[in-house]
N, C-alpha and C positions, 0 to 999 in steps of 0.2 A: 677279705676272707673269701669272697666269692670266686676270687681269682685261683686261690690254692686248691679250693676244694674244686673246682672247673677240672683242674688238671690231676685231680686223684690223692692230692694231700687231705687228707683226713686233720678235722680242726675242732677242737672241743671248747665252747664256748665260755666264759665266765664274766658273771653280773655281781652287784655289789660292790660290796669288798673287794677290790681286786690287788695282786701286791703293789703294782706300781702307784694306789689311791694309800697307801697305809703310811707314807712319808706327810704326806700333805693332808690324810682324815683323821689319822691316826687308827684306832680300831673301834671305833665306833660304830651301829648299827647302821646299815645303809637303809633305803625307803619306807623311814618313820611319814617323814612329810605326803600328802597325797601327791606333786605335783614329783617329786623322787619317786615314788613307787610307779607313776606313770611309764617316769623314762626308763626305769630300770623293766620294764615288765614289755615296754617297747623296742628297748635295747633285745630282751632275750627273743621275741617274735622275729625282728630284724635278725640277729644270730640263726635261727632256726631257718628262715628263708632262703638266709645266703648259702646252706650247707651244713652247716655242724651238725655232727652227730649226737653230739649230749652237752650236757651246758651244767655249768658249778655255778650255782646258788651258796655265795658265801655273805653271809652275818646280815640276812636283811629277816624282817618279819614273817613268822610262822605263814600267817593270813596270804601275804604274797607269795610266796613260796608255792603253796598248794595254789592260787591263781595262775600263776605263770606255768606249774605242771599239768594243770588241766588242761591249759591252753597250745603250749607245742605239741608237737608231734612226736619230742624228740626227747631220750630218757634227761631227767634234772637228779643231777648229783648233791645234795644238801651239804653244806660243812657249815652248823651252827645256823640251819633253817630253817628248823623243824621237821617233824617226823612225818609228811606229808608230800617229800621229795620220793621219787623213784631208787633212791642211793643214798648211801651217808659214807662219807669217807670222813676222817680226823688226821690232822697233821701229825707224822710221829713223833716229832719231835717234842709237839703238846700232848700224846699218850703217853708216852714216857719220863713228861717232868725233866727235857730237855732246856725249854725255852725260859730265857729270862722272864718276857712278862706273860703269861698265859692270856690269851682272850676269852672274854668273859663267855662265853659258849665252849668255850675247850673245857672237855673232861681229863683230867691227870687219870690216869690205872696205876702208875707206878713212879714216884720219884727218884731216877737214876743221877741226875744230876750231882748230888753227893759224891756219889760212889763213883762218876765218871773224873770228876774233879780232884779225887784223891789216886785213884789210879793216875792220873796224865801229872801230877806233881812228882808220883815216886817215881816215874818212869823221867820223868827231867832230872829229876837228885840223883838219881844213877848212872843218867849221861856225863850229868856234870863229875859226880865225882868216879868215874871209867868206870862203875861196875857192871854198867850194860855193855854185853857183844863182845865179854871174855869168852874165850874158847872154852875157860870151864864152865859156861854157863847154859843152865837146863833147858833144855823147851819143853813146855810143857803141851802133852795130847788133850786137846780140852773136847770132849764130846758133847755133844747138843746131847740135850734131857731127852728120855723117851718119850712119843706121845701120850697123851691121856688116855 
């Protein structure tokens, strides 16, 4: 990482949870153990060094969380770290009730999943049976809702 950001690539750090750990952790809470919260609070210090400019704090303990932000220099993004991060971001796919399994820190706002999966089935029964991308077919003008 040292080497991108050396030459002007911009690198945003991420501890925990990370995707390529969710095959083999599954989703479970990263630096419960003290000798895990060590490396992971060592890993972000190391991150911070080399470059990065902010760093994703995913699914480890509140307690670490605010350690590790007090500690860099550098903004910490929380997703399921607690409210002690400089940032919260949430995956939209788990605000929106996309995701088959939700992790246990994702908040739902809105269950779409129904409603997506009923819409992509009638749009397949109308391929199959040609009633999609007839010439006499409508388009419809859909306008985004006014702001609040």
């Amino acid at each position: 990482m040292a080497a991108l950001t050396a030459i002007g690539i911009p690198v945003m750090g991420h501890v925990g949870l990370t995707p390529q750990s969710i095959h083999r952790l599954g989703l479970k809470q990263q630096g419960r153990a003290r000798d895990e919260a060590r490396r992971i609070a060592a890993e972000a210090i190391a991150l911070a060094e080399a470059g990065a400019f902010a760093l994703i704090l995913e699914h480890i303990p509140p307690e670490l969380a605010a350690e590790i932000t007090k500690t860099v220099p550098i903004p910490t993004i929380g997703i399921g770290a607690g409210a002690d991060c400089d940032g919260q971001v949430l995956v939209t796919a788990d605000l929106l009730g996309l995701s088959l399994k939700q992790p246990a820190f994702a908040k739902t706002y809105v269950n779409l999943r129904p409603a997506i999966v009923e819409a992509t089935q009638n749009f397949a029964r109308d391929v199959r049976e040609g009633r999609f991308s007839r010439q006499d077919a409508q388009i419809q003008d859909v306008k985004p809702p006014d702001p609040p």
